[in-house]
C-alpha positions as CSV (number, residue, x, y, z in Angstrom):
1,X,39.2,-19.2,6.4
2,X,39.5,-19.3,2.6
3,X,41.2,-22.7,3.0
4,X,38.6,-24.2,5.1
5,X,35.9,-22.9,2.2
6,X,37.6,-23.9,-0.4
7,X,38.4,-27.5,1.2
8,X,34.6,-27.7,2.0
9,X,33.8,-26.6,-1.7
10,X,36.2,-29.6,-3.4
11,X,34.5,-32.0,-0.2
12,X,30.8,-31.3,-1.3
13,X,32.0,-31.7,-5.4
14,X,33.5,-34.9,-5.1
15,X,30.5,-35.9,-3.0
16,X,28.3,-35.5,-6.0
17,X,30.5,-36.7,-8.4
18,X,31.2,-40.4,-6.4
19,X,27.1,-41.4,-6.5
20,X,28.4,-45.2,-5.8
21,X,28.8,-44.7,-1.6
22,X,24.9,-44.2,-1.6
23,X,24.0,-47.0,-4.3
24,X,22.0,-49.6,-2.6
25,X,23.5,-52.5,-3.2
26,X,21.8,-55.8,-4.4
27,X,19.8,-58.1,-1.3
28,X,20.5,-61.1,-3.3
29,X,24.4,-60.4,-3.3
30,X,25.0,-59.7,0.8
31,X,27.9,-62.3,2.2
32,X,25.8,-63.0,4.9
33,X,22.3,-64.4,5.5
34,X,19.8,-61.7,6.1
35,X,16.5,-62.4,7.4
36,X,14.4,-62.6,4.2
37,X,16.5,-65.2,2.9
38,X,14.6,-68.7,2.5
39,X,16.0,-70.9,5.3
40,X,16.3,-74.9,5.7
41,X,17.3,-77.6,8.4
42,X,20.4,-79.3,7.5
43,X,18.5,-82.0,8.6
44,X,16.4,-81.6,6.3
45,X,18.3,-80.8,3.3
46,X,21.0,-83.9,3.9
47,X,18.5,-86.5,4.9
48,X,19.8,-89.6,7.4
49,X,22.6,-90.1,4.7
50,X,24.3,-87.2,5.7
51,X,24.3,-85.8,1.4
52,X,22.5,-84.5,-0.8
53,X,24.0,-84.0,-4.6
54,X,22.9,-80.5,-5.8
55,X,22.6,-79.7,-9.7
56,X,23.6,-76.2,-10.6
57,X,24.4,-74.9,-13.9
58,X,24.5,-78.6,-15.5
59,X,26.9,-78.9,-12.9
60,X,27.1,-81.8,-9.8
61,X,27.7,-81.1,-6.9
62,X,28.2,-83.1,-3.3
63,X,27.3,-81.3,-0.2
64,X,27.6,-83.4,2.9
65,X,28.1,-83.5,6.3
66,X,31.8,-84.5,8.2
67,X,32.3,-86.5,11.4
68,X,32.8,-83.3,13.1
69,X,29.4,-81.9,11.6
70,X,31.0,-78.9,9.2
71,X,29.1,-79.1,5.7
72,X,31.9,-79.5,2.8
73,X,30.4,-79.1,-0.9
74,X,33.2,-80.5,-3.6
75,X,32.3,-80.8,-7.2
């Protein structure tokens, strides 16, 4: 009985002290779309060419579209 007390006392301290397992984390940061996230046809975005060059961070960057229609992006 003490034992199981005492493990259920260290159990509920180290559930206040670690905060971080009930931290919401960012939206913008999941690894997979979520339903609020803006959303666009590759169609749309590649055009009949089949690339579009995107500018990020005074970066270039070529997205386009392979024979076997995966979307590659190279810098």
């Amino acid at each position: 009985m003490i034992i199981i007390v005492d493990l259920i006392f260290i159990l509920r301290a180290m559930t206040r002290m670690d905060n971080t397992a009930t931290a919401e984390k960012p939206k913008d940061n999941a690894p997979y779309p979520v339903a609020t996230d803006r959303q666009i046809s590759s169609r749309v975005l590649l055009g009949s060419e089949g690339r579009v060059v995107i500018e990020h961070g005074g970066q270039r960057y070529l997205l386009r579209q392979t024979h076997a229609g995966k979307l590659i992006l190279t810098k």
